[in-house]
Backbone as CSV, one residue per row, in Angstrom:
resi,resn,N_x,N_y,N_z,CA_x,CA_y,CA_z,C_x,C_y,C_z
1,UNK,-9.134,32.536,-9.324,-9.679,32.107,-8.060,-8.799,30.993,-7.513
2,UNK,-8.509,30.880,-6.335,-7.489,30.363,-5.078,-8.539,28.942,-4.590
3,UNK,-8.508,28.052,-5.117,-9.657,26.979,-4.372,-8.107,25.793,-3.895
4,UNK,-9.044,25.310,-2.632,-8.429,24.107,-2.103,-9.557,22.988,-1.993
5,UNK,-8.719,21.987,-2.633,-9.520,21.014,-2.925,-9.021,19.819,-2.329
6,UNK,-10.419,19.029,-1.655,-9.820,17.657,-0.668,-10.548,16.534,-1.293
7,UNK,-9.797,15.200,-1.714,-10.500,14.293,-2.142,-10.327,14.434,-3.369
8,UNK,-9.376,14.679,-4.011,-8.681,14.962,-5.277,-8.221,13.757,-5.977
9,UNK,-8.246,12.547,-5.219,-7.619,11.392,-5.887,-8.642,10.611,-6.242
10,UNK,-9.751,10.603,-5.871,-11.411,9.763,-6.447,-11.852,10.329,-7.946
11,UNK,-12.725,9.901,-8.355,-13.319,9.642,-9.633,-13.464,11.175,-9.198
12,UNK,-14.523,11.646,-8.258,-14.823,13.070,-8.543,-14.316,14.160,-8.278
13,UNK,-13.270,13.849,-7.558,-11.918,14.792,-7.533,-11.027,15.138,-9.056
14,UNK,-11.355,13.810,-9.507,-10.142,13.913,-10.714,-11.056,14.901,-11.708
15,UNK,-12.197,15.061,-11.968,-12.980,15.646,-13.114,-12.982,17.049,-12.448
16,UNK,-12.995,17.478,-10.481,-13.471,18.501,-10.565,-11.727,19.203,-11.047
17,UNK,-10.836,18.578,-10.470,-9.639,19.145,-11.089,-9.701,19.693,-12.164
18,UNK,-10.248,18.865,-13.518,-9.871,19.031,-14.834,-10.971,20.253,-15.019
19,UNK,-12.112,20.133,-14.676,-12.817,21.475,-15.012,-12.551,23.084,-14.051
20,UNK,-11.618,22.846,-12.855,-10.850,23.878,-12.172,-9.812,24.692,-13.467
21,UNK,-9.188,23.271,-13.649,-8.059,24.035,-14.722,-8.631,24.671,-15.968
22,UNK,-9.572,23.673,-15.952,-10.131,24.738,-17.511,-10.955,25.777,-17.079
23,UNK,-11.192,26.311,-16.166,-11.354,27.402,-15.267,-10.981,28.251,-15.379
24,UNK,-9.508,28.248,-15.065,-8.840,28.912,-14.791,-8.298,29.046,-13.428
25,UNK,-8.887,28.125,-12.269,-8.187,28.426,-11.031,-7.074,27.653,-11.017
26,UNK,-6.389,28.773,-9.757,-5.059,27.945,-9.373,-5.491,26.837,-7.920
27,UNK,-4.867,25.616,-8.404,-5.514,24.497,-7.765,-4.243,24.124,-6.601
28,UNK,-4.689,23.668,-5.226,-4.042,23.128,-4.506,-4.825,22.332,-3.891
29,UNK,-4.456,21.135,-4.150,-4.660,19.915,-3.525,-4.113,18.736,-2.204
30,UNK,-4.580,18.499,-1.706,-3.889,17.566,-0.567,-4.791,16.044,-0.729
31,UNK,-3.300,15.083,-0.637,-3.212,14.182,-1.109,-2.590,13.357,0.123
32,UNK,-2.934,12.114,0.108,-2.753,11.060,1.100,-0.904,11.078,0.910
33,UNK,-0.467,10.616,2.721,1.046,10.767,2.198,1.711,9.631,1.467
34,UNK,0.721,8.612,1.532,1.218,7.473,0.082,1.015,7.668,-1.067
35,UNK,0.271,8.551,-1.247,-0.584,8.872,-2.602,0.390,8.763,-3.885
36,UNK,0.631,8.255,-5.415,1.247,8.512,-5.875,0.546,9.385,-7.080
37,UNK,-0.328,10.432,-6.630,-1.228,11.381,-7.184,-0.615,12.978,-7.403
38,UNK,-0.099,13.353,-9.008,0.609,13.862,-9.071,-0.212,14.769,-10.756
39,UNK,-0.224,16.113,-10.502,-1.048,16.855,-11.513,0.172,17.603,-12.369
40,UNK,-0.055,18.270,-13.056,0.785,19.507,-13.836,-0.327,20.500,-13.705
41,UNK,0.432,21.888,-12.945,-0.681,22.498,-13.194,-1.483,22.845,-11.389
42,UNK,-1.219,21.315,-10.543,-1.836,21.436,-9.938,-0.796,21.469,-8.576
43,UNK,-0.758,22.509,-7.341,0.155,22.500,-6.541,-0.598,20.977,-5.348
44,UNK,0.338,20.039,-4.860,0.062,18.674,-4.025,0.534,19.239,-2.591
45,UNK,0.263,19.043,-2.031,0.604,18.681,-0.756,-0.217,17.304,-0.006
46,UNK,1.150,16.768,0.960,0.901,15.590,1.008,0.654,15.634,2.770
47,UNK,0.074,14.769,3.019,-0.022,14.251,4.467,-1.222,14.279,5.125
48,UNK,-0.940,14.325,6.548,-2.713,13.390,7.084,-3.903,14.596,6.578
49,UNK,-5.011,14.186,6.927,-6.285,15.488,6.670,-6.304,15.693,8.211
50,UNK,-5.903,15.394,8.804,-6.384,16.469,10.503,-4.869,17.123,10.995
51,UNK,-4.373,17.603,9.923,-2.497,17.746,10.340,-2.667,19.439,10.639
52,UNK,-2.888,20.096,11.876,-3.882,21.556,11.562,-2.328,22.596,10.568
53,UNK,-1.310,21.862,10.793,-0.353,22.527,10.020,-0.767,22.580,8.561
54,UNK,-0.716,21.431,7.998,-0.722,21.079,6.678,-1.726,22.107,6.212
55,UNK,-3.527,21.849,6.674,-4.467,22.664,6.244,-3.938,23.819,6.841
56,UNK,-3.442,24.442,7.439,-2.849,25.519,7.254,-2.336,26.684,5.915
57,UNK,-1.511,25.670,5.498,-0.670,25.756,4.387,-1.833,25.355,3.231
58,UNK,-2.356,24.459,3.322,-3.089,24.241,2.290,-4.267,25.061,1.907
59,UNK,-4.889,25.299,2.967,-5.965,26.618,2.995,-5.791,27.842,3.004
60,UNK,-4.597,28.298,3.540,-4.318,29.658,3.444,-4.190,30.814,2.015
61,UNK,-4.801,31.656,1.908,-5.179,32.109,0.680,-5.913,31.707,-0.009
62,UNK,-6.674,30.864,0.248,-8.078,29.813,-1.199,-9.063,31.278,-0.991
63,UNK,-9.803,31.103,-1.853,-10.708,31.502,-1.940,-12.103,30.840,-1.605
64,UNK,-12.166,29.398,-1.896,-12.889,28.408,-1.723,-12.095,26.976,-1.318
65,UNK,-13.132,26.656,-0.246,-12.439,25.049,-0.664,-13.816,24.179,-1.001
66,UNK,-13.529,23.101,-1.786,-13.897,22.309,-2.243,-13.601,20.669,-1.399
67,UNK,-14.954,20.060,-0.974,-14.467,18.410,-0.180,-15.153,18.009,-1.069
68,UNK,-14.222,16.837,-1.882,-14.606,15.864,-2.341,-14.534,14.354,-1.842
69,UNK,-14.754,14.276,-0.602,-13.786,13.201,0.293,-15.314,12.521,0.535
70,UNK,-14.775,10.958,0.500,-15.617,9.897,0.209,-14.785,8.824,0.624
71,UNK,-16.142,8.036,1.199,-15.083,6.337,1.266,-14.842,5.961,-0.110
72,UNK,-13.678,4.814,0.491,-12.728,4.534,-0.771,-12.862,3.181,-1.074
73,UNK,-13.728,2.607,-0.261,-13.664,1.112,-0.984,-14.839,0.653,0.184
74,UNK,-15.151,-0.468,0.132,-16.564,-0.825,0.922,-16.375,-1.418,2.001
75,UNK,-15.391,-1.671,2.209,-14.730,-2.210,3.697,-13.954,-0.709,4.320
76,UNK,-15.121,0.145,4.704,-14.560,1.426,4.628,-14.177,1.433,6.512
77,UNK,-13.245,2.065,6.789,-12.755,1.963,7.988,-13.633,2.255,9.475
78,UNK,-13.852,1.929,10.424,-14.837,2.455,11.584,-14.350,3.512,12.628
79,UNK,-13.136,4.032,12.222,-12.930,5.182,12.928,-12.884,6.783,12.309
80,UNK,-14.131,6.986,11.439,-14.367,7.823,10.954,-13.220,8.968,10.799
81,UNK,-11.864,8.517,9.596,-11.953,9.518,9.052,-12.146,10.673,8.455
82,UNK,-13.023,10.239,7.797,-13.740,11.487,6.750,-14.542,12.422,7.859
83,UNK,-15.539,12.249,8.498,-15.799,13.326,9.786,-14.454,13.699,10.047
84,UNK,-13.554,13.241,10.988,-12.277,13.345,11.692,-11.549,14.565,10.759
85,UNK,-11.112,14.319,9.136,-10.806,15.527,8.313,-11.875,16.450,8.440
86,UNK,-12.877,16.500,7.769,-13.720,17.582,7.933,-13.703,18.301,8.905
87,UNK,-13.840,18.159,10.524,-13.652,18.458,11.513,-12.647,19.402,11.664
88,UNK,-11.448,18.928,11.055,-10.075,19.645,11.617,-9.979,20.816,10.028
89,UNK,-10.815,20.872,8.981,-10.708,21.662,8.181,-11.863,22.762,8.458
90,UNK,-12.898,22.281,8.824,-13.324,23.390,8.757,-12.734,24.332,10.238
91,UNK,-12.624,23.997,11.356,-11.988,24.544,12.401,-10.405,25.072,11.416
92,UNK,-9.907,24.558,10.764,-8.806,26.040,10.749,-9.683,26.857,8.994
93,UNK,-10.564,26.445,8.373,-11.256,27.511,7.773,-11.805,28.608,8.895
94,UNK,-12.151,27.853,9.697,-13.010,29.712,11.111,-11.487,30.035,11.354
95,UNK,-10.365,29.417,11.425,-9.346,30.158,12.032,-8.869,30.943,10.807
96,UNK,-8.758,30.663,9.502,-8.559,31.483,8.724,-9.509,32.360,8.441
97,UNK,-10.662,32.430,8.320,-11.701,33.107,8.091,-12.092,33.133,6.379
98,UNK,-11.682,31.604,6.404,-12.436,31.204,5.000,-13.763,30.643,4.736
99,UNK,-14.915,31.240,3.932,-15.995,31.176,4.547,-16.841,30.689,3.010
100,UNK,-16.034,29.980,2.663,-16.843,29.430,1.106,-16.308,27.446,1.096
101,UNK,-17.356,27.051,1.295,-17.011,25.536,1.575,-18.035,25.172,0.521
102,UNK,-17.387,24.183,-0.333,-18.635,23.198,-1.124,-17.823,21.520,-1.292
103,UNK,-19.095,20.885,-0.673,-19.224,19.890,-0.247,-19.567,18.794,-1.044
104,UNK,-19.164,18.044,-2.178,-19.876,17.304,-2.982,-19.760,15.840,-1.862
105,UNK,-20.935,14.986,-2.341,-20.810,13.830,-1.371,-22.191,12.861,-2.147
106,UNK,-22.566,11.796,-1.218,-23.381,10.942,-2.143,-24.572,11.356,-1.504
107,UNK,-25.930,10.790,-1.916,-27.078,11.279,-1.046,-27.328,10.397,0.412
108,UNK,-26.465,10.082,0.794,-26.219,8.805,2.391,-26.732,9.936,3.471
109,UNK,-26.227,11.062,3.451,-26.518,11.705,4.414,-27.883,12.782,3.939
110,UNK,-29.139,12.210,4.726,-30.371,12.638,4.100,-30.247,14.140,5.035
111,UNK,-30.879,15.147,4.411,-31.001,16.115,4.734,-32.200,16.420,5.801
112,UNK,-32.346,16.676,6.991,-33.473,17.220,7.372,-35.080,17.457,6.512
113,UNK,-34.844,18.377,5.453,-35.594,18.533,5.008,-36.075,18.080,3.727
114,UNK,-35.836,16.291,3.472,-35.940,15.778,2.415,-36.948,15.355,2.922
115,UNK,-37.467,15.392,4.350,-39.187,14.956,4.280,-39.207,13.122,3.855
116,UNK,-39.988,12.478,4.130,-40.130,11.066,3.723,-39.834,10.822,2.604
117,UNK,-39.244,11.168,1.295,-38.952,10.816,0.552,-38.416,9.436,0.286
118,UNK,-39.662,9.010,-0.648,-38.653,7.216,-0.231,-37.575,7.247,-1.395
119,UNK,-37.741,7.834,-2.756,-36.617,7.944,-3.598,-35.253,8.315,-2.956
120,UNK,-35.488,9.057,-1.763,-33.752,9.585,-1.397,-33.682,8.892,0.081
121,UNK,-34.770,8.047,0.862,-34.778,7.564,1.945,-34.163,6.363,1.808
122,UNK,-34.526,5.427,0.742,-34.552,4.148,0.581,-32.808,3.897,-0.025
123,UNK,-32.440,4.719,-0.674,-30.753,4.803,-1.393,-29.805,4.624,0.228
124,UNK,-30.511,5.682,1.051,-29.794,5.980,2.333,-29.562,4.695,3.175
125,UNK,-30.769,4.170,3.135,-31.141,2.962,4.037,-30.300,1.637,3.288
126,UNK,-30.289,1.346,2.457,-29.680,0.468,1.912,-28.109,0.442,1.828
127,UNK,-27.538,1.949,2.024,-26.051,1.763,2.169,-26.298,2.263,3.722
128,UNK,-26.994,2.558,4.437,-26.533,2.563,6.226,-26.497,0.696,6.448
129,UNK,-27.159,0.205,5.576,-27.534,-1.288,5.717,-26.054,-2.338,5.280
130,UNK,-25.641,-1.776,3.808,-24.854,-2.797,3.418,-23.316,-1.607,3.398
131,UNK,-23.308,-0.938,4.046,-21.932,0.230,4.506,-22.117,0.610,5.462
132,UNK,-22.275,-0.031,6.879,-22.374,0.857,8.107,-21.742,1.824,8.504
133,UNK,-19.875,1.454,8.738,-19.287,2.239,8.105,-19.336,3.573,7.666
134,UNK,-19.090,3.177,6.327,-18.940,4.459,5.127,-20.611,5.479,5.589
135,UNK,-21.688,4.825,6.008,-22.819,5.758,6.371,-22.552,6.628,7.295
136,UNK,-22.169,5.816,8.309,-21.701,7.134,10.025,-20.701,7.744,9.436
137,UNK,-19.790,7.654,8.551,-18.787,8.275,8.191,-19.159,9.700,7.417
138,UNK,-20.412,9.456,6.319,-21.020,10.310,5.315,-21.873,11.398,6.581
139,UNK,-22.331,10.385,6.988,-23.406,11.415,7.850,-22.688,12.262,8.909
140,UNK,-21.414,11.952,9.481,-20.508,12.648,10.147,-20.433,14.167,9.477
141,UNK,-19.686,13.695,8.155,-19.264,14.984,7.651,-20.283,15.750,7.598
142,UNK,-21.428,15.688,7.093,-22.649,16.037,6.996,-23.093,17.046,8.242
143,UNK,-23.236,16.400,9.230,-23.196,16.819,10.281,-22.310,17.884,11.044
144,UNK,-20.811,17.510,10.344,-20.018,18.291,10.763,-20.539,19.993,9.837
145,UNK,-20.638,19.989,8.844,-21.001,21.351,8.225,-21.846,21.729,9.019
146,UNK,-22.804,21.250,8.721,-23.864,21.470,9.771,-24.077,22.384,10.710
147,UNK,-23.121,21.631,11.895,-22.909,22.319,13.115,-22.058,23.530,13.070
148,UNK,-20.948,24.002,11.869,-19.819,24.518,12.021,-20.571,26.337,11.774
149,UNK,-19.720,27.044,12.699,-20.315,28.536,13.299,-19.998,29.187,11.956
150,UNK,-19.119,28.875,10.898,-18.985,29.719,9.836,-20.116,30.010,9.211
151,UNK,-20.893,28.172,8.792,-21.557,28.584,7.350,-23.008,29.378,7.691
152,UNK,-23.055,29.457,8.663,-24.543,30.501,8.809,-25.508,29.552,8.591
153,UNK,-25.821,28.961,7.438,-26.918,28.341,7.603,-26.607,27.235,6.713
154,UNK,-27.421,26.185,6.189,-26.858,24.945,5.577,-27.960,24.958,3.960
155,UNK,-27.079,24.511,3.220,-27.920,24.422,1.860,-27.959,23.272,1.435
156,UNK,-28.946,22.721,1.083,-28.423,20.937,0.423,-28.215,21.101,-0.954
């Protein structure tokens, strides 16, 4: 199996790598163009996440892709990256007609149908509170699946 994987350089990028390879898939990853994030095993490509070339190249032939993309530190930036990638990946997934996306992420972006839950309300509220940020950022991407004409319908 052909997976492309984003967010490959975080804690949960690095494990889903290692259990890809022991998989058996062939892994291609895209990596920041400073990144000095470098696999055996694993094909890199480097440069921005909204480059529609790059995901081009990087998506073409997957079978799946995989976002593991997350803020990176707590002074997380206010011009929403992480939406901004998502955005420009899943638009060339409809242009490729790749139609298997999995999304790992934190529980920031509450689901519609988590109902009042204060166990998954109160986690949310406390990082929209002390990560404003990194929250509009989570809930972006979130949103972005969401809306996107591929996935038919949304699963949490």
């Amino acid at each position: 199996m052909n997976v492309t994987l984003f967010g490959a350089t975080g804690r949960t990028g690095k494990i889903l790598i290692e259990e890809g390879l022991r998989r058996g898939m062939t892994l291609t990853v895209v990596a920041r163009p400073g990144s000095s994030f470098n696999h055996p095993g694993v094909r890199v490509l480097r440069g921005q996440l909204t480059d529609r070339s790059l995901l081009n190249d990087a998506i073409q032939g997957a079978d799946a892709v995989l976002s593991a993309l997350g803020p990176t530190s707590i002074r997380h930036v206010g011009n929403m990256p992480i939406t901004k990638a998502m955005e420009a990946i899943a638009a060339e997934m409809e242009n490729l007609n790749i139609r298997r996306l999995i999304a790992v992420s934190t529980g920031t972006a509450v689901d519609p149908n988590d109902g009042g839950d204060w166990k998954i309300r109160m986690p949310a509220l406390l990082i929209k509170l002390a990560m404003p940020n990194a929250f509009k950022d989570i809930v972006g991407l979130a949103n972005t699946i969401r809306a996107s004409s591929w996935t038919g319908r949304w699963f949490a």
